[in-house]
N, C-alpha and C positions, 0 to 999 in steps of 0.2 A: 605449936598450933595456936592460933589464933583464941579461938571459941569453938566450945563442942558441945554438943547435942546429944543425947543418950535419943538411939532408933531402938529400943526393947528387939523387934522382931530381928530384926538386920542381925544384932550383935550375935544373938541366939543362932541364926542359922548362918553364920561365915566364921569360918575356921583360916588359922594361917595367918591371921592380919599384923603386918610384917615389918611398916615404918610406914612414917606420913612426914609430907615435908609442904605445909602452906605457902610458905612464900616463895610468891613466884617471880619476884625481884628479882634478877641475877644479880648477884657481885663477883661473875667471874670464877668459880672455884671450879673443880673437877674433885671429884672421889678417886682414890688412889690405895689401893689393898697391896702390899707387898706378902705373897707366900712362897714357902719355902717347900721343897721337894728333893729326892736325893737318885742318884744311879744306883745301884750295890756296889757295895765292897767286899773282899775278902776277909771282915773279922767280927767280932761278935759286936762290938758297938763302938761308934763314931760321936764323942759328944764334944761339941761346939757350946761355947756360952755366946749369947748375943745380946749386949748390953742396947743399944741403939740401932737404929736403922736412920739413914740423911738420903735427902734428894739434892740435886746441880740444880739450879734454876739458870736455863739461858747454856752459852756454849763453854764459856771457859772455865776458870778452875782455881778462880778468887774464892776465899775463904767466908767471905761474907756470903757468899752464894747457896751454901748447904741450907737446907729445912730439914729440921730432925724431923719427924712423924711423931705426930704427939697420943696417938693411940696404939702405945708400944706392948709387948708383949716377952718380956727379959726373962731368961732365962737359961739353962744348958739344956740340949736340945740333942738328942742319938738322932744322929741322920737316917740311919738305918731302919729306924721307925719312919722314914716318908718314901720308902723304896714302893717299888710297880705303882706309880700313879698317886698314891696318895699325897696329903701336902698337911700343910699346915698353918694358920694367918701368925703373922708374927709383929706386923705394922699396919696401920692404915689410917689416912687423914683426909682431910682438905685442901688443895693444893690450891695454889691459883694456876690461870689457864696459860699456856705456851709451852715454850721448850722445858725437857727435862732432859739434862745431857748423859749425867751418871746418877749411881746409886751406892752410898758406902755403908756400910759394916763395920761397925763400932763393937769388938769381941772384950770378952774378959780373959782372963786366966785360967779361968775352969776347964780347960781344953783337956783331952784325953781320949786315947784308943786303947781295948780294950779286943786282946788277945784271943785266937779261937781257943786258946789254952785256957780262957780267964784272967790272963796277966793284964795289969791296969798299967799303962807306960803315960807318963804325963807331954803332951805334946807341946812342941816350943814354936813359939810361932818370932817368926823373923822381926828383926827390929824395924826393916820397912814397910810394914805393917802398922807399927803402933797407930799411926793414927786413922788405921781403919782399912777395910778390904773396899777398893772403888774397882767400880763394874760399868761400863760404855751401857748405855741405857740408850737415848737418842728419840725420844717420844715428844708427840707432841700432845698433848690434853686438850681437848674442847669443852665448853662451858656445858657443866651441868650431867657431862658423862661420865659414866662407873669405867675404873678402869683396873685390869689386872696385875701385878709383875709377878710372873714365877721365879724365882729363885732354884734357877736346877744345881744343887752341888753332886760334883763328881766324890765320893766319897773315896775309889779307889787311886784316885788322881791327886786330891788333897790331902793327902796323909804321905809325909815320904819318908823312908828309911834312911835313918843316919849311920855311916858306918860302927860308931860305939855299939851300937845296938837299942840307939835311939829313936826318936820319933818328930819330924817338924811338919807340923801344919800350914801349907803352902792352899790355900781354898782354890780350886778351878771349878769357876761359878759360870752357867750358860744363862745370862738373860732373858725370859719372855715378855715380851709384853701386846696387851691387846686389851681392847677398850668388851667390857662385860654386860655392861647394861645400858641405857637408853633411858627416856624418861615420856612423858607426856605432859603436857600444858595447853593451859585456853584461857578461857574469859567466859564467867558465866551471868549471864541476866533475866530479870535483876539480879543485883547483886544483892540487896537486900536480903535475898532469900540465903544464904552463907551456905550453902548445901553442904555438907557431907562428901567425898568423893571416892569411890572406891573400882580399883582396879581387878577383877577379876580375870581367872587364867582357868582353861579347861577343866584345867586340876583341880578347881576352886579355890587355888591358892590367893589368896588378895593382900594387896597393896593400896595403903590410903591415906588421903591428907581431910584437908579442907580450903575452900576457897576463901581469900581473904577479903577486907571489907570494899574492895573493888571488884570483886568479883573474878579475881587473878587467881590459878591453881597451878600447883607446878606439882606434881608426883615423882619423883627419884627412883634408881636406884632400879627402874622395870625391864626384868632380861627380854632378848628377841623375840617375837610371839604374837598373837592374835588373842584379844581382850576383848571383855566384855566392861565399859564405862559405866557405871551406875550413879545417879545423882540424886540423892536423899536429902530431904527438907523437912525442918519439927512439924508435925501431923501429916506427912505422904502428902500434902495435896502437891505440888509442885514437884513431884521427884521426874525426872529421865533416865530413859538406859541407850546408849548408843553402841551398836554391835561393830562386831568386825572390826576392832582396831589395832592396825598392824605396828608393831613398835619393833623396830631394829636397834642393833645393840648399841650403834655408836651417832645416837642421833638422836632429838627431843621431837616426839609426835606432836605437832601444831593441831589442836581440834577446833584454833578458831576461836569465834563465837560461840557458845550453845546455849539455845532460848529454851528457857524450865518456865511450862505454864503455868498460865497467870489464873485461869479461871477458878 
């Protein structure tokens, strides 16, 4: 942020306030969350370790091309705890905008399944693996959109029995992906006045930034929905609220112009 303003009343009565992103520059990026989620399996627990997460940038599969995600989350992780629906964030960054081909998985060692019996069997994962599980992604990002990847691992799929009475971790990963949030932007005059900006949702959930010294706002990161705009200036004289603003998930709401009186 830019510059901030303490609104005593405002802060007091809005709960929820969530992130704020001033500038409304674009340089191109897109928000990119990879989570993971699982089918069931037959056994008491599924743990994966997952050192990194990478994205393709563009179509082929030159080595210069991966972006690790630099907001990782490492660890060994039981699949089985993301069975019926649930998930879990495991990466998420900044991307720049365009193609995104694949996505790989950078695992460790820590692999292991774990017997309805209790018995702990160490899973061996194939030597064409080592340098990572690559998954067909094929998404294209647009500037300034939140986007999702789900990560569905088949749990009873990726674990296969070895005749010794072994275990090799073979991952059969189903990609989603789909753009999650939207955003809204404008230009507000004067600019002078640096308002405050806050996104309000039925729920009274809110979202907010501030405008910058041009009077540029950009707010990130806003799921699909019908908001209420509110524009706060140091002593209320200049504030605005602009109703009914419809933000869909994969697209930046244009508000334009909007003139904060002057009297």
């Amino acid at each position: 942020m830019k510059k901030k303003y303490f609104f005593p009343l405002l802060l007091s009565g809005l709960m929820g306030f969530s992130s704020c992103d001033s500038d409304s520059d674009s340089d191109g990026t897109a928000r990119m969350e990879v989570r993971m989620t699982d089918a069931p399996g037959d056994y008491a627990k599924v743990n994966v370790e997952i050192e990194s997460v990478q994205v393709h940038k563009g179509d082929g599969d030159e080595e210069n091309g991966w972006i690790t995600l630099d907001e990782i989350h490492p660890g060994v992780y039981n699949l089985l705890d993301f069975a019926n629906g649930r998930d879990t964030l495991l990466a998420s960054a900044e991307l720049p905008v365009g193609r995104i081909s694949q996505i790989r998985l950078i695992l460790g060692d820590d692999n292991s399944v774990v017997l309805k019996d209790g018995t702990e069997v160490k899973l061996k994962t194939p030597s064409g693996q080592t340098s990572g599980v690559k998954l067909q992604l094929n998404a294209d990002l647009e500037d300034d959109v939140t986007y999702m990847v789900l990560l569905d691992f088949d749990a009873a799929k990726s674990v296969v029995p070895k005749g010794n009475g072994g275990y090799n971790l073979k991952p059969v990963v189903r990609t989603i992906t789909k753009a999650i949030a939207g955003g809204i932007k404008g230009q507000v005059t004067p600019a002078a006045y640096k308002p405050g900006i806050y996104v309000i949702s039925a729920a009274n959930d809110t979202i907010g930034g501030y405008a910058n010294e041009n009077g540029d706002f950009l707010i990130k990161g806003v799921p699909a929905g019908t908001y209420t705009v509110k524009f706060y200036t140091e002593g209320d004289l200049h504030n605005k609220t602009v109703e009914n603003v419809s933000v869909s998930q994969d697209q930046i709401k244009d508000l334009g112009v909007v003139e904060l009186p002057q009297e």
